[in-house]
Structure formats: C-alpha cells, structure tokens
C-alpha positions as CSV (number, residue, x, y, z in Angstrom):
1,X,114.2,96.3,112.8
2,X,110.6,94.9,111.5
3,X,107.0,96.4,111.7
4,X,103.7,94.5,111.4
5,X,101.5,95.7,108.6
6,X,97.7,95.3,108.3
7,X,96.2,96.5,105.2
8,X,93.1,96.2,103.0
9,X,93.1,96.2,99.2
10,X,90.5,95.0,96.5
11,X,90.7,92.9,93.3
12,X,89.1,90.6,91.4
13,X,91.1,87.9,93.3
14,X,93.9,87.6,95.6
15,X,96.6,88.2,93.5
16,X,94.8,91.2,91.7
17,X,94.4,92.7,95.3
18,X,98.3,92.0,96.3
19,X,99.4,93.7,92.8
20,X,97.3,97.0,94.0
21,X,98.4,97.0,97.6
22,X,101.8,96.4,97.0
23,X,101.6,98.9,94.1
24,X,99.1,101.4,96.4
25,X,101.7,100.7,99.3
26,X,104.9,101.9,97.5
27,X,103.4,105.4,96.4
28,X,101.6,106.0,99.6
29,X,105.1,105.0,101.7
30,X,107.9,104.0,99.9
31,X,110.0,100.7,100.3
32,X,111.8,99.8,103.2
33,X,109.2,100.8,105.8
34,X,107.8,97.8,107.1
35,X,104.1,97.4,104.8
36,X,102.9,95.2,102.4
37,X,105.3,96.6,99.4
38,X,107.6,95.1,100.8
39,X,106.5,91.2,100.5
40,X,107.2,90.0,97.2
41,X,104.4,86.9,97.6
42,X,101.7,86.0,100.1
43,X,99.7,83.0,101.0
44,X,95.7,83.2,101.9
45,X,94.7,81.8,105.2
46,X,91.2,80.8,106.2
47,X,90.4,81.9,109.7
48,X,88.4,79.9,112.2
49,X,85.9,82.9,113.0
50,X,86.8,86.3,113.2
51,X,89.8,88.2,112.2
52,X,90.9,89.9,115.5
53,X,95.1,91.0,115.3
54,X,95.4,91.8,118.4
55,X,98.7,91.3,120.4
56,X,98.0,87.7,121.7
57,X,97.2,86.5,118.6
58,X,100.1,88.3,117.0
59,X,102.6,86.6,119.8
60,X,101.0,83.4,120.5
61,X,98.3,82.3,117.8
62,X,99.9,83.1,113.9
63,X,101.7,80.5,112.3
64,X,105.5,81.6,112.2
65,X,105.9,82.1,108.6
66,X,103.2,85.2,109.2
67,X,106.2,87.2,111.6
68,X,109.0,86.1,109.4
69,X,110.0,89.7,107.9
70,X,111.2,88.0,104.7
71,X,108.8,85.4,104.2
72,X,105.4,85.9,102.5
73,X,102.5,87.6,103.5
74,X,99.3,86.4,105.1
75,X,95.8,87.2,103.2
76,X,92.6,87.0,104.2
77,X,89.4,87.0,101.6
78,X,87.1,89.3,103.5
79,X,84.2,88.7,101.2
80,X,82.8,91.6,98.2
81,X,86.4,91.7,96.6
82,X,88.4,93.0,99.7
83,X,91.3,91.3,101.2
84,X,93.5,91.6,104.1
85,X,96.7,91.7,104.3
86,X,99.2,91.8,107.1
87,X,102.4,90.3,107.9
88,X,105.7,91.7,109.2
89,X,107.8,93.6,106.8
90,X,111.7,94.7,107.6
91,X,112.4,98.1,107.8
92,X,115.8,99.3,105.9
C-alpha cells in the first residue's frame, strides 16, 4: 500500500530542508507510514504557476517518477526558505 505525502520544511537550501523534514517526519510519525522520511533523495521541480495538488493533477499532470513510492521526492522552493515536499511514500 502507498500514501501521498505533502509537507513543508525550511532550510537554508533544498537539501537543508529535506535533512529536517525527513528528520522532523521520523519523530513526528515513524517510518514506514507513507511521508517524506521515507524518501531517501528528492528532485526540485519548477512549476508553471501555482502549486495546486489536487486529485487531477495528482492522476493526470505529475511526471511519473513523482507517484513512484520508491523513487525520489518532488520539491518545490516556495520562496523565504520554505520548501515543499510531496511524493508517494510506501507504507510497511
């Protein structure tokens, strides 16, 4: 079974962020529940406008790396130091 995951972290840069997240994400769940602790990597994508996850662009309009439940997650620079996170994660 696999879960999507959307959650927002902040650094100093992308990989700063991903090291919190995945570090805030273990403590606040535990492994093996579908969220960004999960993903050992990511990749940051630059959206054409606004970031709206919604279940059409989950389905139709991600690339398909983004659902793969062991393939990297996707990140987004949201400006100020935040990023977004979000993928799909297995659960175990």
């Amino acid at each position: 079974m696999n879960k999507q995951f959307t959650e927002r972290y902040r650094g100093e840069n992308a990989v700063d962020a991903f090291r919190t997240g995945t570090r805030v994400s273990r403590d606040a769940y535990g492994m093996g529940l579908g969220n960004l602790c999960d993903k050992s990597s990511f990749r940051v994508i630059t959206p054409i406008g606004p970031v709206i996850l919604d279940d059409d662009v989950w389905n139709h309009q991600l690339p398909s790396w983004v659902r793969d439940p062991w393939g990297p997650a996707a990140c987004v620079e949201l400006g100020g130091g935040n990023f977004l996170f979000f993928g799909v994660a297995p659960v175990t």
